[in-house]
N, CA, C and O atoms as a Tinker XYZ file with bonds, in Angstrom:
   448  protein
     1  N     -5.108000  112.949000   51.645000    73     2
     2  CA    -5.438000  113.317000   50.283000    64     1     3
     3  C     -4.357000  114.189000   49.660000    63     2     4     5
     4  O     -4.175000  114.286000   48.447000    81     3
     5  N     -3.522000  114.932000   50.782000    73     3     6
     6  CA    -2.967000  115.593000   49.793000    64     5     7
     7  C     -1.344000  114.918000   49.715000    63     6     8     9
     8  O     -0.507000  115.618000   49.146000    81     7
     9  N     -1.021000  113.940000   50.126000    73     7    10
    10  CA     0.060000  113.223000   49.764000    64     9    11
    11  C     -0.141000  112.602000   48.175000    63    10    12    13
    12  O      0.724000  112.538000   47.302000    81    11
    13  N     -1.629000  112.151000   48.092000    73    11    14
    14  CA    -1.810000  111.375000   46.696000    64    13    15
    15  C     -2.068000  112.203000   45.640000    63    14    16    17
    16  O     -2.249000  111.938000   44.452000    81    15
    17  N     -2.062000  113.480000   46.368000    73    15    18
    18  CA    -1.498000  114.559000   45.066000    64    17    19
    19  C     -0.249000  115.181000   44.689000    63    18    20    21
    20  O      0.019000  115.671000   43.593000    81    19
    21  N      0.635000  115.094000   45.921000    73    19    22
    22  CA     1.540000  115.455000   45.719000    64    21    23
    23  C      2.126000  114.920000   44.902000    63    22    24    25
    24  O      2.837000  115.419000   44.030000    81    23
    25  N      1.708000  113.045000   45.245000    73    23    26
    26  CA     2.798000  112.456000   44.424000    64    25    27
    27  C      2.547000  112.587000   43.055000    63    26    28    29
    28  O      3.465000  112.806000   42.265000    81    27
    29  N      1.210000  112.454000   42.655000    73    27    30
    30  CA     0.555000  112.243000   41.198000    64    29    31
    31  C      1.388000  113.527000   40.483000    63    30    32    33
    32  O      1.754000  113.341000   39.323000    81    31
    33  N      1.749000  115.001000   41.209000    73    31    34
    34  CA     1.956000  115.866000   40.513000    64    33    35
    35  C      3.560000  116.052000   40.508000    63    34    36    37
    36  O      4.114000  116.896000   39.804000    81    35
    37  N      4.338000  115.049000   41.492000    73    35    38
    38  CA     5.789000  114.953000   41.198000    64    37    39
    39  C      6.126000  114.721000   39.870000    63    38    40    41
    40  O      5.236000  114.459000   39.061000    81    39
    41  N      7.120000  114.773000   39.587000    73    39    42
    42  CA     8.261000  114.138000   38.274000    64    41    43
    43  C      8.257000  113.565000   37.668000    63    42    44    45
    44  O      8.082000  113.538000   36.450000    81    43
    45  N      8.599000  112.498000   38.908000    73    43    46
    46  CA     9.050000  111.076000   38.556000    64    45    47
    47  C      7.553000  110.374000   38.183000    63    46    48    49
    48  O      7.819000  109.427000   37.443000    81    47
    49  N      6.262000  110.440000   38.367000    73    47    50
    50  CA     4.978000  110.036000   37.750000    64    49    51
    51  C      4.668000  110.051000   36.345000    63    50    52    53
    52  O      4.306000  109.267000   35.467000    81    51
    53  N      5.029000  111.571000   36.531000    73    51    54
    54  CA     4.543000  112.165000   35.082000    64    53    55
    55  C      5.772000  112.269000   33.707000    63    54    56    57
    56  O      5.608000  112.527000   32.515000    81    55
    57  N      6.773000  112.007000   34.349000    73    55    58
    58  CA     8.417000  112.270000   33.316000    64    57    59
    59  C      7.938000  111.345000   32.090000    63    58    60    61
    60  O      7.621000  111.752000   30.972000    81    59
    61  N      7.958000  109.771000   32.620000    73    59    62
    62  CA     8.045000  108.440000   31.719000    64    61    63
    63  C      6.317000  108.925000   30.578000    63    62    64    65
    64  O      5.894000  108.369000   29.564000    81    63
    65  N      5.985000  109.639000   31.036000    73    63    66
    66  CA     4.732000  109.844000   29.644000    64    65    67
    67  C      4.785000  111.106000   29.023000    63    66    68    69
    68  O      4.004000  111.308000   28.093000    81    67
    69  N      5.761000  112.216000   29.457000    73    67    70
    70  CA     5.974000  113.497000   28.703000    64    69    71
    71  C      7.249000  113.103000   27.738000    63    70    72    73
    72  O      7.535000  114.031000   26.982000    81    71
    73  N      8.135000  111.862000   27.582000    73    71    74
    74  CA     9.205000  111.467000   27.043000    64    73    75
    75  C      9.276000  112.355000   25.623000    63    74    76    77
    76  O      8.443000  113.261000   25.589000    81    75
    77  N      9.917000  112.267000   24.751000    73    75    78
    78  CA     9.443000  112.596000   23.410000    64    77    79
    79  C      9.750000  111.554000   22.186000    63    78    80    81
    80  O     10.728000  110.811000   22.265000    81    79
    81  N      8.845000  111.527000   21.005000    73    79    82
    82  CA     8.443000  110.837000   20.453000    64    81    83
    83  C      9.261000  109.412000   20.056000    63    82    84    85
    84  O     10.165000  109.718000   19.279000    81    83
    85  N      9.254000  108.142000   20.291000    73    83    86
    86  CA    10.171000  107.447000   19.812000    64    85    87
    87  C     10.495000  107.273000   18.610000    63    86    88    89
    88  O      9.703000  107.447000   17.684000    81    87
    89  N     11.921000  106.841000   18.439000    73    87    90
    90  CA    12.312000  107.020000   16.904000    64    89    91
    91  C     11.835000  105.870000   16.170000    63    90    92    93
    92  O     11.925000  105.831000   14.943000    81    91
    93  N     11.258000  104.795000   16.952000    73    91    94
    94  CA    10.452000  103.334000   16.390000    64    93    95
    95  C      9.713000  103.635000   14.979000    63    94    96    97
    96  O     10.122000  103.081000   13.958000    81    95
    97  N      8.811000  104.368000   14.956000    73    95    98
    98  CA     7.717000  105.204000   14.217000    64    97    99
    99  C      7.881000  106.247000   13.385000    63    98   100   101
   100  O      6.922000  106.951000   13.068000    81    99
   101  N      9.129000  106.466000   12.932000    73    99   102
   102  CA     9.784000  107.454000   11.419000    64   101   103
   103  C      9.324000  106.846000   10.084000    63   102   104   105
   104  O      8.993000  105.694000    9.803000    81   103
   105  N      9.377000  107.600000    9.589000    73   103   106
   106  CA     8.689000  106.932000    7.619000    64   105   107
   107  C      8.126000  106.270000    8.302000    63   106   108   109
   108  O      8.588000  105.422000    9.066000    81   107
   109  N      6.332000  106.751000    8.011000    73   107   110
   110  CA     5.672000  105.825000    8.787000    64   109   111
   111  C      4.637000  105.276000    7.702000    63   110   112   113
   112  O      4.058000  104.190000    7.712000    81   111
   113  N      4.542000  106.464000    6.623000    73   111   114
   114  CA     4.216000  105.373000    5.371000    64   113   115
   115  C      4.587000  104.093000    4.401000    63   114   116   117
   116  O      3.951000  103.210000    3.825000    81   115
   117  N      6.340000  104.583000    4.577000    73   115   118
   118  CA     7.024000  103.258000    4.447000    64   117   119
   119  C      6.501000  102.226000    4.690000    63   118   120   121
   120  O      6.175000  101.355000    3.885000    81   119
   121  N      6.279000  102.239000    6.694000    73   119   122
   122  CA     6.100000  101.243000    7.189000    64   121   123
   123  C      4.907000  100.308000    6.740000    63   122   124   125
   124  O      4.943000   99.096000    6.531000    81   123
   125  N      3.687000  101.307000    6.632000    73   123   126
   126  CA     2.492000  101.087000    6.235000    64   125   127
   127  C      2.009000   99.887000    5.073000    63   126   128   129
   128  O      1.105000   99.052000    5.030000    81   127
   129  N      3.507000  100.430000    3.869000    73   127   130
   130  CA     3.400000  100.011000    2.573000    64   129   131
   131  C      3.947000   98.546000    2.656000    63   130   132   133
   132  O      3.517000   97.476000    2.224000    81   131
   133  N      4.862000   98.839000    3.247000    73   131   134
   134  CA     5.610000   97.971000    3.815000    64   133   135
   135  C      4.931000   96.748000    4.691000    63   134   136   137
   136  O      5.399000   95.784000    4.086000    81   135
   137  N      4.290000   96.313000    5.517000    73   135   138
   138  CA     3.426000   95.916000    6.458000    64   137   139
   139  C      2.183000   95.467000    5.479000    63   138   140   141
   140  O      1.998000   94.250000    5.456000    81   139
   141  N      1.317000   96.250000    4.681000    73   139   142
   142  CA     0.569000   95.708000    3.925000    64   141   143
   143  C      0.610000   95.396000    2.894000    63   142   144   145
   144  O     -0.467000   94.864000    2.627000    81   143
   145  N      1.297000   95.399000    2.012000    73   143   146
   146  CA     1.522000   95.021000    0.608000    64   145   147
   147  C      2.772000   94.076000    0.530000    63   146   148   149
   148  O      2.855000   92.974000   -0.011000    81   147
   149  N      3.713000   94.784000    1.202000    73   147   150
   150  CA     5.791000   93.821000    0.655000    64   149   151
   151  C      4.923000   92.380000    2.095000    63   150   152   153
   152  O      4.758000   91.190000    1.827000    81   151
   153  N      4.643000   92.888000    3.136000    73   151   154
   154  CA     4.543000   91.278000    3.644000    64   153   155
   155  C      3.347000   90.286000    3.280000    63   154   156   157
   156  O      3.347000   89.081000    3.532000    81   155
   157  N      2.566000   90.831000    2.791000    73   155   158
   158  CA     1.384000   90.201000    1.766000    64   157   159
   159  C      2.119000   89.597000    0.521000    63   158   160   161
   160  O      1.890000   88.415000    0.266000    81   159
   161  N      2.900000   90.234000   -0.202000    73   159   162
   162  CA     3.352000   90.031000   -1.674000    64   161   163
   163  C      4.672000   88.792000   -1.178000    63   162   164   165
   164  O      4.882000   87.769000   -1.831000    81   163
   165  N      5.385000   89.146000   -0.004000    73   163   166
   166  CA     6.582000   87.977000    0.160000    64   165   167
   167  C      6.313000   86.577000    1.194000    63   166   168   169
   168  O      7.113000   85.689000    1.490000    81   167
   169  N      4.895000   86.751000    1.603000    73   167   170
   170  CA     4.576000   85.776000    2.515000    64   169   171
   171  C      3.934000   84.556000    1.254000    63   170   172   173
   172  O      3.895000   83.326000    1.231000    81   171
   173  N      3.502000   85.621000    0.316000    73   171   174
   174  CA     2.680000   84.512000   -1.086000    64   173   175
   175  C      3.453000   83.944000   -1.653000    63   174   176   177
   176  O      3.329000   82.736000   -1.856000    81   175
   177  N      4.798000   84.860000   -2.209000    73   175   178
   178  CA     5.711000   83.793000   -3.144000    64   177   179
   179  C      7.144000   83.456000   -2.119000    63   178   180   181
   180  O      8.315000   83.331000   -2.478000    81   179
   181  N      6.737000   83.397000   -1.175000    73   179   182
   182  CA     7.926000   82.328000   -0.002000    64   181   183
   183  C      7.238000   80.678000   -0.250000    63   182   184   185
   184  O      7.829000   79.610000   -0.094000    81   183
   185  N      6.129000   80.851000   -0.584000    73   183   186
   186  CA     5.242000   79.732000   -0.348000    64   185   187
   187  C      5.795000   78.373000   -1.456000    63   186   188   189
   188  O      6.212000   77.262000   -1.129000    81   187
   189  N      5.624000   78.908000   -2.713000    73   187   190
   190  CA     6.235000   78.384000   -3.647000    64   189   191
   191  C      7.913000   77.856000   -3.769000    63   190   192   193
   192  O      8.438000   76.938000   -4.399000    81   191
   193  N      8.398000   78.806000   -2.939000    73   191   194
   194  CA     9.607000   78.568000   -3.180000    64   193   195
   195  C     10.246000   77.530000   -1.645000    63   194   196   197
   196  O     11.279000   76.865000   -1.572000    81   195
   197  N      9.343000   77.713000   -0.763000    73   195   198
   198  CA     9.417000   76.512000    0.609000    64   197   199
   199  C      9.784000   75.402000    0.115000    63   198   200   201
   200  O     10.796000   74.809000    0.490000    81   199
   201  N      8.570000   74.767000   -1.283000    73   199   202
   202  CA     8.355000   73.331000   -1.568000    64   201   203
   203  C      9.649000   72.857000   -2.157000    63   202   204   205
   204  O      9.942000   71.685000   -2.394000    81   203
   205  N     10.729000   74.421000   -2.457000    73   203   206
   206  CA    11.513000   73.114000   -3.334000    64   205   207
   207  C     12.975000   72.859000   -1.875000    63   206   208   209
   208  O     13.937000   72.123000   -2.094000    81   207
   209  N     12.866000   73.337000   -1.033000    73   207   210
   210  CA    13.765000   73.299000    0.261000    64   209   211
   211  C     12.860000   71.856000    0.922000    63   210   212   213
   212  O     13.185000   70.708000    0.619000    81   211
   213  N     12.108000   72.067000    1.528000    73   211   214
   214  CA    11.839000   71.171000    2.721000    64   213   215
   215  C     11.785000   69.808000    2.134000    63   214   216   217
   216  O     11.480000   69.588000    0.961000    81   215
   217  N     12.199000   68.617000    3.295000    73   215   218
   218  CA    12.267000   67.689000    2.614000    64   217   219
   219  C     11.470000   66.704000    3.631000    63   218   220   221
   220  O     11.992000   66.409000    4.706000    81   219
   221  N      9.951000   66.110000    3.198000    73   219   222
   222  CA     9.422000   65.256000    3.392000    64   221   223
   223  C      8.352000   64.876000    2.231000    63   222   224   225
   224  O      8.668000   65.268000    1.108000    81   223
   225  N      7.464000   64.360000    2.316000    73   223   226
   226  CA     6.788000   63.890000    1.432000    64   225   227
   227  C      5.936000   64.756000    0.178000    63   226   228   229
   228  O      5.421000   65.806000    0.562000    81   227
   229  N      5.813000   64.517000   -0.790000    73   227   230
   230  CA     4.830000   65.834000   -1.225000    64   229   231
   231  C      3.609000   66.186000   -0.973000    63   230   232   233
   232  O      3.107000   67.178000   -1.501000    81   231
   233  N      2.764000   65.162000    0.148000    73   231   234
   234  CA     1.804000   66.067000    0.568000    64   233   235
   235  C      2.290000   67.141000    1.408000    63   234   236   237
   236  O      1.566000   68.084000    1.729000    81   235
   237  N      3.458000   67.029000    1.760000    73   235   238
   238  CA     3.984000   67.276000    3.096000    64   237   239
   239  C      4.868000   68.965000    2.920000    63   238   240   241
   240  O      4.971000   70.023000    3.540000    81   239
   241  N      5.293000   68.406000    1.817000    73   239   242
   242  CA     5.284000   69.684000    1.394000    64   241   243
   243  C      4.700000   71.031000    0.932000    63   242   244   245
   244  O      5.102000   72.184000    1.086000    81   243
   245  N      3.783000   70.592000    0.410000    73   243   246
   246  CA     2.487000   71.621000   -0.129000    64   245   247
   247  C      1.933000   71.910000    1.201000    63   246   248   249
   248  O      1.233000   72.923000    1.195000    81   247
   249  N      2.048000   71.245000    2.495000    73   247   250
   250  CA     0.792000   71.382000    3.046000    64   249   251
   251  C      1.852000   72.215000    4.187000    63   250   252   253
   252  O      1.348000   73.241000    4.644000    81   251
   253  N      2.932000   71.958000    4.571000    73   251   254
   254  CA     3.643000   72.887000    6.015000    64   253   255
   255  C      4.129000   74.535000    5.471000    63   254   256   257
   256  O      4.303000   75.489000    6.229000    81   255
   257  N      4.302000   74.555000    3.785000    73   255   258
   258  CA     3.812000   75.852000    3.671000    64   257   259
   259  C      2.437000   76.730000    3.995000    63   258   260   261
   260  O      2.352000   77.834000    4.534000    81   259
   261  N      1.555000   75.998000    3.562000    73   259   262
   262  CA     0.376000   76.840000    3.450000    64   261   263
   263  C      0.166000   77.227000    5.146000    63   262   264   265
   264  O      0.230000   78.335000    5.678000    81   263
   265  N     -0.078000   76.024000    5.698000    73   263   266
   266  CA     0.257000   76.004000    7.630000    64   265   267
   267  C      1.268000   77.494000    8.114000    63   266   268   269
   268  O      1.268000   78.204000    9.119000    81   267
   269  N      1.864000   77.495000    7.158000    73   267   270
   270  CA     3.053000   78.566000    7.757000    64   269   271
   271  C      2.493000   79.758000    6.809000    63   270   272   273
   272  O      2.865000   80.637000    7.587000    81   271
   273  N      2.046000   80.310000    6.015000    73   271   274
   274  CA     1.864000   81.030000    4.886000    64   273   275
   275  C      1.209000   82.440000    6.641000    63   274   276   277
   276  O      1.948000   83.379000    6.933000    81   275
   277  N     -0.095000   82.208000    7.406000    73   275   278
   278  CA    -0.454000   83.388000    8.628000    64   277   279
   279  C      1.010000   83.558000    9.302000    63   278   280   281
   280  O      1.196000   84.715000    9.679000    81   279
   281  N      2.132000   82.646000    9.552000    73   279   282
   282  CA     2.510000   83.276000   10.489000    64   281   283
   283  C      3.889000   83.995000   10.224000    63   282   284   285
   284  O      4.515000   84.659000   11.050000    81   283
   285  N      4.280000   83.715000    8.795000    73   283   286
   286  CA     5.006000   84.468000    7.892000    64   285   287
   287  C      4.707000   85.401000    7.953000    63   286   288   289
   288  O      5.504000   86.326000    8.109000    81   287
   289  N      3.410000   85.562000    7.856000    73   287   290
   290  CA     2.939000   86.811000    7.509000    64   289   291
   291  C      2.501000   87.925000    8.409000    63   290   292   293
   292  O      2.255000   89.121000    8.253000    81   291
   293  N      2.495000   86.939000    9.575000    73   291   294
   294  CA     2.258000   87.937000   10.763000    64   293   295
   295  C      3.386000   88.350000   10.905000    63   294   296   297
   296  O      3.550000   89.570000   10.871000    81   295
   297  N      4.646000   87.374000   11.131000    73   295   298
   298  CA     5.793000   88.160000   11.477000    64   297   299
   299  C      6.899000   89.376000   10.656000    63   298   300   301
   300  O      7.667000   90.259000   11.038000    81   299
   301  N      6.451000   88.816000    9.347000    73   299   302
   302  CA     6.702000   90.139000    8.214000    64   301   303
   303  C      5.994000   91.667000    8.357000    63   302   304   305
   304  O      6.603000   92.610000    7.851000    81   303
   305  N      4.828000   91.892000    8.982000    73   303   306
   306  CA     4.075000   92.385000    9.580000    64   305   307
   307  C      4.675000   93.113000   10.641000    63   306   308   309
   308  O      5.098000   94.259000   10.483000    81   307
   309  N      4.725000   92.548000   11.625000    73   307   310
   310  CA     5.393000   92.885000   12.522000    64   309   311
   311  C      6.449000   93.487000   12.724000    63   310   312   313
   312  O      6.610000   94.347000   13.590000    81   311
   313  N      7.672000   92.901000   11.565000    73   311   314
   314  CA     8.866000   93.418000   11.579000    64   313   315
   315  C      8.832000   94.614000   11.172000    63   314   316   317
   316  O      9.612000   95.414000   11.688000    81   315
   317  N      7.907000   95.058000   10.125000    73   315   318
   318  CA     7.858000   96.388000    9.244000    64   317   319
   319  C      7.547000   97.069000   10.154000    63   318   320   321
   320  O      7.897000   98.201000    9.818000    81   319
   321  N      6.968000   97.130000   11.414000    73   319   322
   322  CA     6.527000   98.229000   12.257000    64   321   323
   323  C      7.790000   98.331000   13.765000    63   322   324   325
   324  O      8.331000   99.212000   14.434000    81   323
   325  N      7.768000   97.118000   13.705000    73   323   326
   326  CA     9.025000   96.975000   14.955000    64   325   327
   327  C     10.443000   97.689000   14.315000    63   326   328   329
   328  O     10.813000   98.787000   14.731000    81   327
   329  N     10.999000   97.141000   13.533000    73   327   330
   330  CA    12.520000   97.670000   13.083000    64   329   331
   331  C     12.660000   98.654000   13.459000    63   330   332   333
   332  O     11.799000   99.529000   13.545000    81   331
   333  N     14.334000   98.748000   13.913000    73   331   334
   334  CA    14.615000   99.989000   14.241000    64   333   335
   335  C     14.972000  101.434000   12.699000    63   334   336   337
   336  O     15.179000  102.647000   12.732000    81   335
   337  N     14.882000  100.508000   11.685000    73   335   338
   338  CA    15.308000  101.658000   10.963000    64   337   339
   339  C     14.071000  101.042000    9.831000    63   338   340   341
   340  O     13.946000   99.837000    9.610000    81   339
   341  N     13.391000  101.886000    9.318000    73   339   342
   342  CA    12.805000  101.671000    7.959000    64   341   343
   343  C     12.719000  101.071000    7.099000    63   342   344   345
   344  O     11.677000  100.474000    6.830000    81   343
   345  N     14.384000  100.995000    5.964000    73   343   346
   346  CA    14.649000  100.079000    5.161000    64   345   347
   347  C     15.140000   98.625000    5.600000    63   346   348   349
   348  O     15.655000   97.836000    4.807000    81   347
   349  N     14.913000   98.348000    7.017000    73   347   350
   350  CA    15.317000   96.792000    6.827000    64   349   351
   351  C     14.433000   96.050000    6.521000    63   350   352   353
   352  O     14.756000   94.996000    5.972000    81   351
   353  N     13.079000   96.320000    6.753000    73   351   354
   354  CA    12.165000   94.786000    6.558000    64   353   355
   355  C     11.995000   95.675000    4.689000    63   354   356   357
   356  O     10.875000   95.342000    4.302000    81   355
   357  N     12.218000   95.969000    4.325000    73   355   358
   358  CA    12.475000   96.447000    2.718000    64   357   359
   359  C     13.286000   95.323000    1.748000    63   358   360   361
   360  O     13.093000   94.717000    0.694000    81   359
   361  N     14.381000   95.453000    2.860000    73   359   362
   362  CA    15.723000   94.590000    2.465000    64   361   363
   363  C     15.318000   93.181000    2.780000    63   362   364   365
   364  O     15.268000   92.398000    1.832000    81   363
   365  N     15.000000   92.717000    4.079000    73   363   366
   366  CA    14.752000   91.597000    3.931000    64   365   367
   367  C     13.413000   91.040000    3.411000    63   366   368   369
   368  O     13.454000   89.810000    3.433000    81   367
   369  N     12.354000   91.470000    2.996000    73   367   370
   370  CA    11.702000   91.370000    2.021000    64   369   371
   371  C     11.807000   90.765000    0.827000    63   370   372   373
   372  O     11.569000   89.644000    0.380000    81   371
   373  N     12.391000   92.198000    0.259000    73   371   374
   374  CA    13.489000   91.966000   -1.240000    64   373   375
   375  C     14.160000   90.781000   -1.076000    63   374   376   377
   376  O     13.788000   89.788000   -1.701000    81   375
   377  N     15.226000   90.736000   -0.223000    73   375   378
   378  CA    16.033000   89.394000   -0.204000    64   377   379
   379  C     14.923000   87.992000    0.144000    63   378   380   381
   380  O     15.245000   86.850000   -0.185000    81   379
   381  N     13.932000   88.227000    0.674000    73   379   382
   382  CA    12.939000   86.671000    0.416000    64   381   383
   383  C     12.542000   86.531000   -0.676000    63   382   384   385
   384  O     13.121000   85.729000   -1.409000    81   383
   385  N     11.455000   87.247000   -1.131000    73   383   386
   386  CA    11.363000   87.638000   -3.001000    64   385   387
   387  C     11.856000   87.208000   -3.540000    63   386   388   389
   388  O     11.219000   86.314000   -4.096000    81   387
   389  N     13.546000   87.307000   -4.032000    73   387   390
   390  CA    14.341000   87.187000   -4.716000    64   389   391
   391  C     14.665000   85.732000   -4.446000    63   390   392   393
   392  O     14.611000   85.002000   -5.436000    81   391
   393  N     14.905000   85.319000   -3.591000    73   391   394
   394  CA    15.499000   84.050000   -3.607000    64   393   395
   395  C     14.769000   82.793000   -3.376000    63   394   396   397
   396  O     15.274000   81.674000   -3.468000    81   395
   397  N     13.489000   83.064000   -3.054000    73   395   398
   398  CA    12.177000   82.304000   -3.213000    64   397   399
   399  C     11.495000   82.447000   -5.309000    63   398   400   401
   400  O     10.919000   81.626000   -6.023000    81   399
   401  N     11.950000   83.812000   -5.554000    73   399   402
   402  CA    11.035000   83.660000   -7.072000    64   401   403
   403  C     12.517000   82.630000   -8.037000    63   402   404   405
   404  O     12.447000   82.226000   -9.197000    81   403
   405  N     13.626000   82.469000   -7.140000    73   403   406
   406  CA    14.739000   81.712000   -8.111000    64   405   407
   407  C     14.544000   80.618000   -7.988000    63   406   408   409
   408  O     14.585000   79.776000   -8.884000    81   407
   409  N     14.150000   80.343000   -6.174000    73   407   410
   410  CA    13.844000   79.298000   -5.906000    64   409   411
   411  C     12.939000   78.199000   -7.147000    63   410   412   413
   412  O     13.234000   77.201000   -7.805000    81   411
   413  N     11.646000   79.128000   -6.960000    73   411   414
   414  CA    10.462000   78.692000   -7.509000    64   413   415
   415  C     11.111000   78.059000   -8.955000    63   414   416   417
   416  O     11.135000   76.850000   -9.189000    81   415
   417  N     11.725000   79.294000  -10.046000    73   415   418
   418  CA    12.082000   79.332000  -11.146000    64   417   419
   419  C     13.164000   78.054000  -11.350000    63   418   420   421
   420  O     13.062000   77.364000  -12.364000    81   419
   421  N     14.073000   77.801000  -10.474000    73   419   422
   422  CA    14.815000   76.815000  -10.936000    64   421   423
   423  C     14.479000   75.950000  -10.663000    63   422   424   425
   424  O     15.375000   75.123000  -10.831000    81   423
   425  N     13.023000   75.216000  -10.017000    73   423   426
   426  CA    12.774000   74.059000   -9.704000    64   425   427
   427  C     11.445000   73.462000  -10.896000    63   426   428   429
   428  O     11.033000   72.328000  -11.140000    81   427
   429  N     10.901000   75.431000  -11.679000    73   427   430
   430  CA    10.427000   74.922000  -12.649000    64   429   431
   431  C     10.919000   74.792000  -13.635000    63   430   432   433
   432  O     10.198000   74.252000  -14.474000    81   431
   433  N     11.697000   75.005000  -13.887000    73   431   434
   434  CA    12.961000   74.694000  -15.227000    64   433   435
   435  C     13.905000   73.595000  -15.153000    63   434   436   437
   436  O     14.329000   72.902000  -16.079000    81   435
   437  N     14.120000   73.549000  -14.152000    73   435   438
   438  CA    15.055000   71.993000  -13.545000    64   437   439
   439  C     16.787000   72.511000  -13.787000    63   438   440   441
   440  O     17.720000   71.889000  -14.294000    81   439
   441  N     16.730000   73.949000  -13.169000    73   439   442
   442  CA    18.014000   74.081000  -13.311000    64   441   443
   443  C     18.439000   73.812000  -11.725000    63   442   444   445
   444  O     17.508000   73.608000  -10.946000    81   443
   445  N     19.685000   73.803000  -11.253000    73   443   446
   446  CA    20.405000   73.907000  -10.002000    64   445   447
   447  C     21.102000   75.013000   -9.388000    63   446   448
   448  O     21.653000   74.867000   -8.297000    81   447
């Protein structure tokens, strides 16, 4: 019995859970805002702007967005909490947004 205390009360047991805080988890409201709203708001209008890229039929199109619309969104999700720094899933966000709402826009206007 008292070996399985010794060890429990060594170092090397207890080191890996006294660590200190990881830097994963900084601006953590960012993340928050970020995670629920920017990957909610860029998983919706990626959707629109899919149909004018992919190329098979037009049911086919309408329909492998919507199919993809959870897991966009899980992984936008995800990224906002994983990244190592704050402003990237910000940035790449923004940069889906943007080039999905041109997307959308020049395919309803019929520009190129």
């Amino acid at each position: 019995m008292s070996t399985v205390k010794s060890v429990i009360a060594s170092e090397s047991v207890i080191a890996p859970f006294t660590k200190a805080k990881s830097a994963t988890f900084t601006h953590l409201w960012l993340r928050h805002i970020a995670a629920c709203l920017m990957a909610l708001l860029t998983a919706t209008i990626t959707i629109p702007g899919m149909t004018t890229y992919l190329t098979a039929s037009a049911a086919d199109q309408i329909l492998i967005p919507i199919l993809l619309f959870p897991l966009i969104w899980l992984g936008l999700f995800m990224y906002s909490y994983l990244a190592k720094q704050a402003y990237r899933p910000w940035l790449l966000m923004l940069l889906l947004i943007l080039s999905h709402a041109w997307l959308s826009y020049s395919a309803i206007w019929g520009q190129s």
